[in-house]
Backbone as CSV, one residue per row, in Angstrom:
resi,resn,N_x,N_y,N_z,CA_x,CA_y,CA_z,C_x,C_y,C_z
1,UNK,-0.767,-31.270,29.452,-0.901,-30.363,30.587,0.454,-30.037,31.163
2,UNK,1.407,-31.532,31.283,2.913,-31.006,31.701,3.681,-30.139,30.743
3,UNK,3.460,-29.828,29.735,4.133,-29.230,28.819,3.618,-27.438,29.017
4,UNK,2.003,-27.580,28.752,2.038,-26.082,29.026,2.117,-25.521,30.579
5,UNK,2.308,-26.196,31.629,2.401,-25.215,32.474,4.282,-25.222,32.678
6,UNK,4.971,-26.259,32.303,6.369,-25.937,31.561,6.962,-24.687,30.764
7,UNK,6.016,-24.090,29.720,5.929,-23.144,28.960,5.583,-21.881,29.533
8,UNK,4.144,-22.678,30.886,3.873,-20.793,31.441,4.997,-20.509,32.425
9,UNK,5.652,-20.954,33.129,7.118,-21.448,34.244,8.132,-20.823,33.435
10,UNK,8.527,-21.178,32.188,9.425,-20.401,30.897,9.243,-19.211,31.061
11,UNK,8.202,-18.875,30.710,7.462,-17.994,30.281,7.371,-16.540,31.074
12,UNK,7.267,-16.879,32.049,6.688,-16.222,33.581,7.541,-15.240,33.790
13,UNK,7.348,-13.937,34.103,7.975,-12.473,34.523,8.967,-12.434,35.560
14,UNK,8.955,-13.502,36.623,9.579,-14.041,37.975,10.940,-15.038,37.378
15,UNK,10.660,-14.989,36.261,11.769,-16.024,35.782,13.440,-15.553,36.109
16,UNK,14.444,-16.136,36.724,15.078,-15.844,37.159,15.984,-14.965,38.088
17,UNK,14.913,-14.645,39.245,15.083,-13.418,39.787,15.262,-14.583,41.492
18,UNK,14.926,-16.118,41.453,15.804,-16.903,42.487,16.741,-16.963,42.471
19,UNK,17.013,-17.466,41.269,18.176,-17.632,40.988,19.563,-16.694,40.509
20,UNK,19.002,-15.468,40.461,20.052,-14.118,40.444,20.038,-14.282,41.946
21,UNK,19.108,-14.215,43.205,19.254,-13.607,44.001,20.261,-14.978,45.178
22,UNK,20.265,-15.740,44.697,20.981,-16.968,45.967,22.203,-16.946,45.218
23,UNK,23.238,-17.221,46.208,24.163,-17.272,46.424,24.991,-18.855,46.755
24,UNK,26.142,-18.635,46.312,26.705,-19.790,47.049,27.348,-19.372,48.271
25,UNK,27.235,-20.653,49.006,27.326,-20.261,50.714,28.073,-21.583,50.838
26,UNK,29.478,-21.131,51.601,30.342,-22.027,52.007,30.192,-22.899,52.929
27,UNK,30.214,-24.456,53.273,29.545,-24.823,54.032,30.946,-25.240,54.957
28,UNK,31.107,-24.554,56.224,32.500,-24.703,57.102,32.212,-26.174,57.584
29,UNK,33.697,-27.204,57.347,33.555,-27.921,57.671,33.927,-28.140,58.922
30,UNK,34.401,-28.760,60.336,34.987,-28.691,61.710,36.268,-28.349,62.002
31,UNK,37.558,-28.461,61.044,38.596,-27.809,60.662,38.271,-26.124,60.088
32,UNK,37.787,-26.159,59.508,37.540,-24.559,59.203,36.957,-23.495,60.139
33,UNK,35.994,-24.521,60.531,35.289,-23.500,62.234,36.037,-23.141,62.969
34,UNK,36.836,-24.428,63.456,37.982,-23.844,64.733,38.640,-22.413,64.225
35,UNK,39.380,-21.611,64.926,39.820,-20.810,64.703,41.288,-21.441,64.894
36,UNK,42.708,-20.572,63.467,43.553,-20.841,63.335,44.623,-21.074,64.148
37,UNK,45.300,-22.312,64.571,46.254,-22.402,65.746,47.109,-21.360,65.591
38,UNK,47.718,-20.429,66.977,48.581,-19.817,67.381,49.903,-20.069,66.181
39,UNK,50.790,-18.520,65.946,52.071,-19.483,65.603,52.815,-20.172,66.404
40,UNK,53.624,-20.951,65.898,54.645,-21.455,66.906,53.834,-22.667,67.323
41,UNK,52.671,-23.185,67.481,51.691,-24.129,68.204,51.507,-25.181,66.233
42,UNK,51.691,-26.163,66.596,51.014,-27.323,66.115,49.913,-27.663,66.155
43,UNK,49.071,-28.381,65.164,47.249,-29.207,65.355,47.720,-29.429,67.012
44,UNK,48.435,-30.595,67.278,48.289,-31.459,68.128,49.010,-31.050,69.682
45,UNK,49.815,-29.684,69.492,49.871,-29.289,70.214,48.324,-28.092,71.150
46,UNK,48.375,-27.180,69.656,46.715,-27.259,70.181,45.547,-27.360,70.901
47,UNK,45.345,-28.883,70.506,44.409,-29.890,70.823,44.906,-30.354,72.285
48,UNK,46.042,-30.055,72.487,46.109,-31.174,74.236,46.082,-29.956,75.226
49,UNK,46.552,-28.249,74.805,45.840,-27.317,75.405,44.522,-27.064,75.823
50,UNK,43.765,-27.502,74.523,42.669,-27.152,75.082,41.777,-28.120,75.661
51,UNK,42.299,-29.637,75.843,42.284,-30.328,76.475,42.542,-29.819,78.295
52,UNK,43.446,-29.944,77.927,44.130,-29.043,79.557,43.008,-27.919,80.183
53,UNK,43.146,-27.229,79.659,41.818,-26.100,79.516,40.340,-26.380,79.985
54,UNK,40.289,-27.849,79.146,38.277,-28.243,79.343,38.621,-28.806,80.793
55,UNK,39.869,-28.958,81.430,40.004,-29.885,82.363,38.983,-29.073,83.766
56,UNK,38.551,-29.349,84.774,38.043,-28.551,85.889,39.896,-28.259,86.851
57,UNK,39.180,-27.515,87.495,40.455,-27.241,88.127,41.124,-27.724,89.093
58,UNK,40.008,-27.870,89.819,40.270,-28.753,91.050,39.246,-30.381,91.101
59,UNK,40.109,-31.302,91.410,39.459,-32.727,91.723,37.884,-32.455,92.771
60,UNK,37.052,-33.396,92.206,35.439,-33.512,93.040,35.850,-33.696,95.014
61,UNK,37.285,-34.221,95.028,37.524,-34.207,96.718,37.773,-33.402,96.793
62,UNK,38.376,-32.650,96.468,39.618,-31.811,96.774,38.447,-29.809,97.159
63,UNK,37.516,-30.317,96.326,36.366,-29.389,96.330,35.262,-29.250,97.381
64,UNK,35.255,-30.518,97.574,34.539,-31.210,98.589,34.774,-30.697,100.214
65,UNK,36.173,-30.876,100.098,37.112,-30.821,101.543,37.195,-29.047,101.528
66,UNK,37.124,-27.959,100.688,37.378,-27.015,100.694,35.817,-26.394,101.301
67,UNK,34.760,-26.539,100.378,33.228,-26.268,101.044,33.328,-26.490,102.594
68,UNK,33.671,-28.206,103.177,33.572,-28.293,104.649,34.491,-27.580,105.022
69,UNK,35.424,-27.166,104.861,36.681,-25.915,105.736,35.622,-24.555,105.745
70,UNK,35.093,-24.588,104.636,34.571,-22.839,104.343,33.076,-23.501,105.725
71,UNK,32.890,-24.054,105.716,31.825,-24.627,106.728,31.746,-24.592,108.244
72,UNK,32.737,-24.883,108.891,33.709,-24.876,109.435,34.025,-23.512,109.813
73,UNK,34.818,-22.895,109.489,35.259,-21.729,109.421,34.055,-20.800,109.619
74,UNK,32.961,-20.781,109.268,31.711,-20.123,109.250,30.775,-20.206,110.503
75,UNK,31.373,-21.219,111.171,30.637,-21.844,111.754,32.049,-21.223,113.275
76,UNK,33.303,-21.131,113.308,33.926,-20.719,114.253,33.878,-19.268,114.163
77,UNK,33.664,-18.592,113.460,33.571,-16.929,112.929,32.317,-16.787,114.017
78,UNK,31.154,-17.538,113.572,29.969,-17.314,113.974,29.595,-17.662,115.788
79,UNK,30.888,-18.558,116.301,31.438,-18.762,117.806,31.574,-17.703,118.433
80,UNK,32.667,-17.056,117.504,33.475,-16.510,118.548,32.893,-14.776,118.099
81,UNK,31.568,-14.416,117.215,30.848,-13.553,117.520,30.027,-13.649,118.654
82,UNK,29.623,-14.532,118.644,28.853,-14.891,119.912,29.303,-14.797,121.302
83,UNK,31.002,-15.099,121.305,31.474,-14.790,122.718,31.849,-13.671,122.815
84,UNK,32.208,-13.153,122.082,32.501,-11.423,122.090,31.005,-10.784,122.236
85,UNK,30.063,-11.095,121.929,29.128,-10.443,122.005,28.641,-10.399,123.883
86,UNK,28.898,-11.426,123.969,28.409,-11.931,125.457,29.458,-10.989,126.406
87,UNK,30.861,-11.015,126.091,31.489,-10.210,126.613,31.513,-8.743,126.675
88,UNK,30.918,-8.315,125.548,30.860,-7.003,125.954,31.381,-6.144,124.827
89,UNK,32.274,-6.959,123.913,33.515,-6.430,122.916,32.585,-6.170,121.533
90,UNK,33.326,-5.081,121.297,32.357,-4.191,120.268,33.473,-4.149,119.240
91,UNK,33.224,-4.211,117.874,34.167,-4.286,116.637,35.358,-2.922,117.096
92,UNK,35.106,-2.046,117.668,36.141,-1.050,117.997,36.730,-1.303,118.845
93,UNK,36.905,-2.585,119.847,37.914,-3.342,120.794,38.883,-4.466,120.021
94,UNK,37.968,-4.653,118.843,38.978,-5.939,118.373,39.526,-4.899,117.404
95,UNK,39.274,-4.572,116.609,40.116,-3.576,116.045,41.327,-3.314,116.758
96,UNK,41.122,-2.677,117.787,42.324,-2.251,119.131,43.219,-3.475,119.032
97,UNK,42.971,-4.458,119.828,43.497,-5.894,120.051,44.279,-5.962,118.691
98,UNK,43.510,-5.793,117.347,44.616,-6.307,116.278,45.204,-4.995,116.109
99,UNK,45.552,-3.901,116.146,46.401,-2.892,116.196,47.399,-3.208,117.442
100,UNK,47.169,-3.812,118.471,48.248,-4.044,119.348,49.072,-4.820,119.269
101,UNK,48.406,-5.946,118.511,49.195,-6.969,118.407,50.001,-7.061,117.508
102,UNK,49.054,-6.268,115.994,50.106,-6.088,115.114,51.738,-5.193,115.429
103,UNK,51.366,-4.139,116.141,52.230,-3.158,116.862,53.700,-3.716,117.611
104,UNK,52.880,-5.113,118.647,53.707,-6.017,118.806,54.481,-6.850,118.231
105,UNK,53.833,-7.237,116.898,54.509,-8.292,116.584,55.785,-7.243,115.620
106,UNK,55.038,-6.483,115.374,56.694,-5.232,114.722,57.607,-5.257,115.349
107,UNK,57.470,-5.000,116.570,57.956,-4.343,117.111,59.011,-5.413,117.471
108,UNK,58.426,-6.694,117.997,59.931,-7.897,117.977,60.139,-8.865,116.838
109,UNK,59.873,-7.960,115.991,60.611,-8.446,114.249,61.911,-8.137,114.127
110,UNK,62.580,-8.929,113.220,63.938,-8.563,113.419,64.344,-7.653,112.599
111,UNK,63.209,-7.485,111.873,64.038,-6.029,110.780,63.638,-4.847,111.925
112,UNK,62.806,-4.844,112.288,62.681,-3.397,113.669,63.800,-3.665,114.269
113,UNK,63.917,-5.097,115.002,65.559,-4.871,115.911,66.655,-4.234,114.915
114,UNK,66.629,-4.641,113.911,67.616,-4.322,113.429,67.939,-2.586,113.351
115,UNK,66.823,-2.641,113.126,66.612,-0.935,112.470,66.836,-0.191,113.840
116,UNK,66.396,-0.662,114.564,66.798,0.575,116.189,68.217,0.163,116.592
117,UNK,68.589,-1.208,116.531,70.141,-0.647,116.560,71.257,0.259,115.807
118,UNK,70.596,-0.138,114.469,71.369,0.663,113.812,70.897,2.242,113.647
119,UNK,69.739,2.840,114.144,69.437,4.220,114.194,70.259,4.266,115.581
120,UNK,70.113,3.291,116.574,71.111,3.628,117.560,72.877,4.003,117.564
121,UNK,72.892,3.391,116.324,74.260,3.214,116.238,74.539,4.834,115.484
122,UNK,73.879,5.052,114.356,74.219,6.836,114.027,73.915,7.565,114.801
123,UNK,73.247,7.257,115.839,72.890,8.556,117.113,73.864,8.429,117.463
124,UNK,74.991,8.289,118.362,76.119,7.523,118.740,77.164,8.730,117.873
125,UNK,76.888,7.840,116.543,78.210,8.496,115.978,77.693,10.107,116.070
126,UNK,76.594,10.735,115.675,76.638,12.002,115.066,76.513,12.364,116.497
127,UNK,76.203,12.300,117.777,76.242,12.887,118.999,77.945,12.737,119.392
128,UNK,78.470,12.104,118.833,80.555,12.000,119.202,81.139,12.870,118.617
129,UNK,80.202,13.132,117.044,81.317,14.073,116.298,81.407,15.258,116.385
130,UNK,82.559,15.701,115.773,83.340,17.006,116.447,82.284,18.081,115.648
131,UNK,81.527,17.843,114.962,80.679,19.282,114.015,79.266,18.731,115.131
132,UNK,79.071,17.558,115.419,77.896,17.929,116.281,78.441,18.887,117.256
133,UNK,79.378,18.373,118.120,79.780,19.340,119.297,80.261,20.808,119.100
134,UNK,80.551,20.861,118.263,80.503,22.253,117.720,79.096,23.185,117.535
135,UNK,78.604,22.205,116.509,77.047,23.193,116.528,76.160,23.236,118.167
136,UNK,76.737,22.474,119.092,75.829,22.489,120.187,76.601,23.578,120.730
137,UNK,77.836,23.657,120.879,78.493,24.967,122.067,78.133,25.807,120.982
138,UNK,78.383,26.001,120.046,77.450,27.186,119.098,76.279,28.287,119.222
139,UNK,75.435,26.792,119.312,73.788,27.331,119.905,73.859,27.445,121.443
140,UNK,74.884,27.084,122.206,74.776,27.159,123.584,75.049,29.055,124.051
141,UNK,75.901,28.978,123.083,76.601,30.596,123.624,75.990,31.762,122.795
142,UNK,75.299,30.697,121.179,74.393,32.103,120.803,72.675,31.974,121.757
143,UNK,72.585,31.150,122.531,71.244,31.272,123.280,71.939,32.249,124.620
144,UNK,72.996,32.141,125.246,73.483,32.570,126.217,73.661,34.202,125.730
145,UNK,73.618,34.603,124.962,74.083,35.911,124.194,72.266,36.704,124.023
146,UNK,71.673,35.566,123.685,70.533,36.268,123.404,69.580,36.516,124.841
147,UNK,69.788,35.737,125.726,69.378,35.731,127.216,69.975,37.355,127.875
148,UNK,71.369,37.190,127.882,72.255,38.326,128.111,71.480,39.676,127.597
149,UNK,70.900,39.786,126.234,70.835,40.467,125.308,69.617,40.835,125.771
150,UNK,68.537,39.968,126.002,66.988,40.328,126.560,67.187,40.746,128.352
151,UNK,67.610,40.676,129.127,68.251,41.099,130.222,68.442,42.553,130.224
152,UNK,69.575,42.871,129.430,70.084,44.616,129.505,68.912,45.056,128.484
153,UNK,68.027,44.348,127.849,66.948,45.496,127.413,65.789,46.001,128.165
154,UNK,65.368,44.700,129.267,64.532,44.424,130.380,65.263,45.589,131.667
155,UNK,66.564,45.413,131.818,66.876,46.719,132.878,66.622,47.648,132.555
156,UNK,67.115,47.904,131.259,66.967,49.520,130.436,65.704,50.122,130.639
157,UNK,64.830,49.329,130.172,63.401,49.352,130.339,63.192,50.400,131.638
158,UNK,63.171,49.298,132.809,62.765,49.570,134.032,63.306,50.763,134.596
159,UNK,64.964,50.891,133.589,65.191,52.327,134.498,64.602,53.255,133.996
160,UNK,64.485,53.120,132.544,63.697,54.375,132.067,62.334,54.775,132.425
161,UNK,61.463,53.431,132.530,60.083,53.796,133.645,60.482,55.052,134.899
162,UNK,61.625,54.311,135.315,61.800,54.855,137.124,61.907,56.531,136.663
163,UNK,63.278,56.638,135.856,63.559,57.616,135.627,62.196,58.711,135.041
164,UNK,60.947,58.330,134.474,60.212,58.507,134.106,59.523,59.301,135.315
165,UNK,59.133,58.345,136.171,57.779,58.931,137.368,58.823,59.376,138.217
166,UNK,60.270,59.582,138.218,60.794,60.769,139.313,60.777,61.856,138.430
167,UNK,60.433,62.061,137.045,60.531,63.512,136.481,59.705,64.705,136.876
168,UNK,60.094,65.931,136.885,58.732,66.562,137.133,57.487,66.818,136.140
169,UNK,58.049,66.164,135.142,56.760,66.632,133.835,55.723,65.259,134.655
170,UNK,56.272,64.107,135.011,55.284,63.142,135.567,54.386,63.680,136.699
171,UNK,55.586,64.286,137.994,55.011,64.253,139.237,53.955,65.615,138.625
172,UNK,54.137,66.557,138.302,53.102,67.436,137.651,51.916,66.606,137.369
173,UNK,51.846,65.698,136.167,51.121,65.399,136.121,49.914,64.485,136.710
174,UNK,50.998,63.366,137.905,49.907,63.261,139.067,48.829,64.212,139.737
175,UNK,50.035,65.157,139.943,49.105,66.300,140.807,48.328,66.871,140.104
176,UNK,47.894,66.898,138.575,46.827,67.187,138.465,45.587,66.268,138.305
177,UNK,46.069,65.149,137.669,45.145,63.759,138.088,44.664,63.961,139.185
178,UNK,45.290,64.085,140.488,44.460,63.963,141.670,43.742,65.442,142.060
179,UNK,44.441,66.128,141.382,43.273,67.159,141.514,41.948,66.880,141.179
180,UNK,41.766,66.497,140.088,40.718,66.211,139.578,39.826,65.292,139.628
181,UNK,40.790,64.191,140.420,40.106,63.493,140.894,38.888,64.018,142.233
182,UNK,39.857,64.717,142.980,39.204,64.965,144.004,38.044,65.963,144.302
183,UNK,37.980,66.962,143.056,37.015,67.265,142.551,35.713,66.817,142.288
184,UNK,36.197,65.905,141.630,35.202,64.774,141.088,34.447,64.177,142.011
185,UNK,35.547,63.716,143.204,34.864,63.094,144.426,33.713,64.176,145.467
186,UNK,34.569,65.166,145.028,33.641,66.461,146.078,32.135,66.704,145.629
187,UNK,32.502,66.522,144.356,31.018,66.858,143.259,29.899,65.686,143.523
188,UNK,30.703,64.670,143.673,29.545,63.782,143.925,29.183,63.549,145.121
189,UNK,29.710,64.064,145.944,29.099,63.866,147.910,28.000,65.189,147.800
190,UNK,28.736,65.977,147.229,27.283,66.652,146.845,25.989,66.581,146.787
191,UNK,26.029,66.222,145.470,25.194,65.617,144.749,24.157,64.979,145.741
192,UNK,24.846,64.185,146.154,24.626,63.171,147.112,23.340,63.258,148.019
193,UNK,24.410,64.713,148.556,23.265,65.196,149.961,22.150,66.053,149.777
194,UNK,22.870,66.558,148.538,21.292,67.073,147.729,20.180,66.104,147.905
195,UNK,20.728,64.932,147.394,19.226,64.164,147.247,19.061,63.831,148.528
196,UNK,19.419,63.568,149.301,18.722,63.131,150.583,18.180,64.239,151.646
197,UNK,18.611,65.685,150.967,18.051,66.849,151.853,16.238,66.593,151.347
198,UNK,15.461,67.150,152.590,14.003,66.947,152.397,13.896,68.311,151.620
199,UNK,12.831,68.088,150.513,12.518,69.548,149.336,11.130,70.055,149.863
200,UNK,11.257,71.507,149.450,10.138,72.309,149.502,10.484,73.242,150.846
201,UNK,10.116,72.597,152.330,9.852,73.489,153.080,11.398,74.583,153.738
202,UNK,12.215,73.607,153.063,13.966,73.347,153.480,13.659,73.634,154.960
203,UNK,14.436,75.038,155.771,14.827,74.812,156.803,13.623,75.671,157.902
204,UNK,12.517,75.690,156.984,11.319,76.980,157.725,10.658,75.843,159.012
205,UNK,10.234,76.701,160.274,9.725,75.618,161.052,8.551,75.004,160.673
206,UNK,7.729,74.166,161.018,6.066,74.103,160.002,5.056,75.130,160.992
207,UNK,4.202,75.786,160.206,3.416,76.500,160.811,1.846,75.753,161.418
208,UNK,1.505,76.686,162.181,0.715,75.957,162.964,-0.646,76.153,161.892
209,UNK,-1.502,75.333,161.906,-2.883,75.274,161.268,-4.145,75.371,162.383
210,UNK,-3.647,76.150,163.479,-4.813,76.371,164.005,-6.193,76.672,164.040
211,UNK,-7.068,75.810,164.082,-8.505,76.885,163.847,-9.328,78.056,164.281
212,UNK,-9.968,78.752,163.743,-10.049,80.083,163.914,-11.240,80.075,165.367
C-alpha cells in the first residue's frame, strides 16, 4: 500500500509545482535587522547612543517637582482671576497694565538711555551747523518773500474791486438793478391789493330790496 500511493505522489499532475513555487527566504539574524551604523560611528559606539537615547529625559523627581509647580501655578493663575474678577478688571485693563509697564520698563533700559542721549547729541550737532543755519535763514526769507508776495496780490485785488464799483459801466449797472427791482416791488403791492379789494359789486352802493 506504501509503495503505490508513493507511485500515485510520483505520479501526480501537481508534482512539482511546491516546490517551483517556494523560495528561499533569508532568515535576518539580530545583527542584520539593526540597521547599518552611521559612518564614522563604531558597533560600540552605536550601542551607548542608543543607550543614551532609551534613557527618559528627565529623573521620576525631577518630574514630580515640575507637575506640583505646573499645580501650583494653576492654582495662582486661577487666584488672581478671581481677584481681578471681583475688582472689576476686564482682560482689556490688564492688557493696558502690561503695555505700561512694558513701555516703562523701555523706557528706563539702558539701551533707550542710551539711544536718547545720543539722538540728543546729533540734534545738538545738526541744529549748530553752519548748513543747518543756513537752510533755516533760507526758508525764513523765502517764507518772508512769499507772505510779501501774497500781500501785494491781496491789495491789488481790492483796488481793482474798488476801482471796479466807482466805474460807470458798474454804477449804470446798479441803477438798473434797482430799477428793477423796484418794479418788481411795485408789481407786487399790487397784486396785493388786488386780492384784498372785495369782487363783484366793486364801488356801486348796494341797492335797496324793497318790497313791492
Amino acid at each position: 500500500m506504501e509503495s503505490a500511493s508513493q507511485d500515485i505522489n510520483l505520479n501526480s499532475p501537481n508534482k512539482g509545482l511546491l516546490s517551483d513555487t517556494m523560495t528561499d527566504v533569508p532568515v535576518d539574524s539580530g545583527a542584520s535587522a539593526r540597521a547599518a551604523a552611521p559612518e564614522g560611528l563604531t558597533l560600540a559606539e552605536e550601542e551607548e547612543l542608543r543607550s543614551e537615547l532609551a534613557k527618559p529625559l528627565l529623573l521620576p523627581e525631577v518630574e514630580e517637582e515640575i507637575g506640583t509647580l505646573r499645580q501650583v501655578l494653576a492654582a495662582k493663575e486661577r487666584h488672581c482671576g478671581e481677584l481681578k474678577r471681583k475688582l472689576g478688571l476686564t482682560p482689556l485693563d490688564g492688557l493696558k497694565q502690561n503695555l505700561s509697564k512694558s513701555w516703562h520698563d523701555v523706557q528706563v533700559s539702558n539701551a533707550y538711555v542710551k539711544t536718547s542721549e545720543k539722538l540728543g547729541e546729533w540734534n545738538d550737532k545738526v541744529t549748530q551747523s553752519d548748513f543747518y543755519k543756513k537752510t533755516q535763514e533760507t526758508l525764513s526769507q523765502a517764507g518772508q518773500k512769499t507772505s510779501a508776495a501774497l500781500s501785494n496780490v491781496s491789495s491789488v485785488i481790492s483796488r481793482k474791486l474798488g476801482d471796479m464799483r466807482n466805474s460807470a459801466t458798474f454804477k449804470s449797472f446798479e441803477d438798473r438793478v434797482g430799477t428793477i427791482k423796484s418794479r418788481m416791488v411795485g408789481s407786487r403791492e399790487n397784486s396785493t391789493d388786488g386780492l384784498h379789494s372785495p369782487s363783484g359789486a366793486g364801488d356801486k352802493p348796494p341797492q335797496d330790496n324793497a318790497p313791492f
